[in-house]
C-alpha positions as CSV (number, residue, x, y, z in Angstrom):
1,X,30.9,192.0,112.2
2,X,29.1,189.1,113.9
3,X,26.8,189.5,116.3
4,X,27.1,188.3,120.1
5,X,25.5,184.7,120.7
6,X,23.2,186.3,123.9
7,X,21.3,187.9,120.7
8,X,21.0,185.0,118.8
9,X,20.0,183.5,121.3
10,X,17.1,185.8,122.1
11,X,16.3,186.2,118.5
12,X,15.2,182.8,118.4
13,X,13.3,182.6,121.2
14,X,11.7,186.0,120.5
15,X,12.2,187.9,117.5
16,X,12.3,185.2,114.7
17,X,8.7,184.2,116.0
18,X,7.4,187.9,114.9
19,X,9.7,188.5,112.2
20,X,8.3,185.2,111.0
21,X,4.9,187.2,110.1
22,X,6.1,190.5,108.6
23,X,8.3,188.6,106.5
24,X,6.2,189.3,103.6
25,X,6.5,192.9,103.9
26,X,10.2,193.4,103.7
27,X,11.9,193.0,100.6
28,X,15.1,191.9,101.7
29,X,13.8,189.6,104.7
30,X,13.1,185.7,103.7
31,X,12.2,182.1,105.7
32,X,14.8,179.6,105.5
33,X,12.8,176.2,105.7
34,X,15.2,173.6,107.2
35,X,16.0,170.6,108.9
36,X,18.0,170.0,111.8
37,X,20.4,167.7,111.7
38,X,20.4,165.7,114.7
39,X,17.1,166.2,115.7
40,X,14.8,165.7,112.3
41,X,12.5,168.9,113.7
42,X,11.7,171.1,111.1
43,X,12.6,175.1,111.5
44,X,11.6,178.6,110.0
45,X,14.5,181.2,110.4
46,X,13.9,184.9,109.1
47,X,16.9,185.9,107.6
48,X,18.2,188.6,104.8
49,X,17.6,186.9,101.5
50,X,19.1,188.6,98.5
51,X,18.1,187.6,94.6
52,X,21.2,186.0,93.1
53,X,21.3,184.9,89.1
54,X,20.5,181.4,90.3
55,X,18.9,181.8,93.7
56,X,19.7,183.2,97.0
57,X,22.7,184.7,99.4
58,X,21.7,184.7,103.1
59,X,23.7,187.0,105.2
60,X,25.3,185.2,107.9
61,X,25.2,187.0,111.2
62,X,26.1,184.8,113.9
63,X,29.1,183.6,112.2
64,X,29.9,180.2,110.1
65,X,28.6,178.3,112.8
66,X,25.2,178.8,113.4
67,X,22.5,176.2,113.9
68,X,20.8,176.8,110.6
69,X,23.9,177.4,108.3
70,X,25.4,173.6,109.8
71,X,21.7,172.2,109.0
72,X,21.4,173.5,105.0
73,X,25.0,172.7,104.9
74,X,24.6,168.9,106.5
75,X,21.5,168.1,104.4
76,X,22.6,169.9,101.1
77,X,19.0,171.3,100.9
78,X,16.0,173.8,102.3
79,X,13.3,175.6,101.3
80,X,13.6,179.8,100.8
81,X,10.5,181.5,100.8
82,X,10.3,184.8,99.4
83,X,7.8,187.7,97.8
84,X,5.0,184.9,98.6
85,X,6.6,181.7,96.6
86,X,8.4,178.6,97.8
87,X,11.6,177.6,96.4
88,X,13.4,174.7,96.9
89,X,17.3,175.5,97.1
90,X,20.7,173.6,97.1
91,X,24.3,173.2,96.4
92,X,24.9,175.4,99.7
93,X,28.6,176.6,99.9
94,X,30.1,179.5,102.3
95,X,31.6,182.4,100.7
96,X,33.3,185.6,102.0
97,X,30.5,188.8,101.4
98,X,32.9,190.1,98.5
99,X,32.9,186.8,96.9
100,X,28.9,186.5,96.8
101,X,28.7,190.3,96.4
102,X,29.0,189.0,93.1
103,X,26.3,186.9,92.4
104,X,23.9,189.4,94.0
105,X,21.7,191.0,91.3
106,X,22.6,194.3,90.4
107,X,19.5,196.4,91.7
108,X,20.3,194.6,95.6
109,X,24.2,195.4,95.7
110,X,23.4,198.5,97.4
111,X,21.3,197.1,100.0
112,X,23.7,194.2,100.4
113,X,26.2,196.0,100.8
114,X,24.6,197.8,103.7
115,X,24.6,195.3,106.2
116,X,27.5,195.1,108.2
117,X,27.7,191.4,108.3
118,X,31.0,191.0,106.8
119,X,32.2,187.1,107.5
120,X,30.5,184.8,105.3
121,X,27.5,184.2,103.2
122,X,25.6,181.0,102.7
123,X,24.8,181.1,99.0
124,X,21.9,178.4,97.6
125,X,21.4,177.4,94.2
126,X,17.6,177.0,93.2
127,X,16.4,173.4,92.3
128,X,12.9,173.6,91.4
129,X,9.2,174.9,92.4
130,X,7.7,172.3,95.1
131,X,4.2,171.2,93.6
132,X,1.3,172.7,95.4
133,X,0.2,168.8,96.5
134,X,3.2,168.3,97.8
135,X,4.1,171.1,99.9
């Protein structure tokens, strides 16, 4: 199921800005870190983050062409921050939800499989901890 693009729209004028602070609340709620690719600017989307064995799958809702999944995509890296730490992710590739369903740890599947975004996922490969200088 995607959602409509007057949502998305609205969520990131609105929502992402709160959603932004109760991030670290929610266990299944991360920030993507990322950079446009046109503009340079810098952005902080909320989105469902689920543990893989290597890093993270990000639920896509708006479909395969949203702003943020063309950005990770064009740069080949971002930043996912989750449970209070910084990781620096890459090797982005788009699968079907049935194809990452498998990388998703075990004690998430259930929660994964709750969402009804069903079209892709955006799944990252963590590359290393960013010093704390250089952050």
């Amino acid at each position: 199921m995607r959602v409509q693009r007057s949502v998305a729209q609205f969520n990131r004028r609105f929502t992402n800005r709160l959603a932004v602070r109760v991030v670290g609340r929610m266990p299944v709620l991360g920030i993507l870190e990322h950079v446009g690719h046109r503009t340079g600017n810098r952005y902080r989307t909320p989105l469902l983050v689920f543990d893989t064995v290597d890093g993270y799958a990000l639920l896509i809702g708006y479909g395969p062409r949203t702003h943020w999944v063309r950005n990770v995509l064009a740069l080949g890296s971002a930043s996912i921050q989750k449970h209070g730490q910084t990781h620096l992710v890459g090797n982005p590739r788009v699968l079907s939800k049935d194809e990452a369903a498998r990388t998703v740890k075990p004690l998430s599947r259930p929660l994964y499989h709750l969402f009804p975004y069903d079209e892709a996922v955006l799944v990252l490969t963590k590359t290393r901890q960013p010093d704390r200088e250089g952050e």
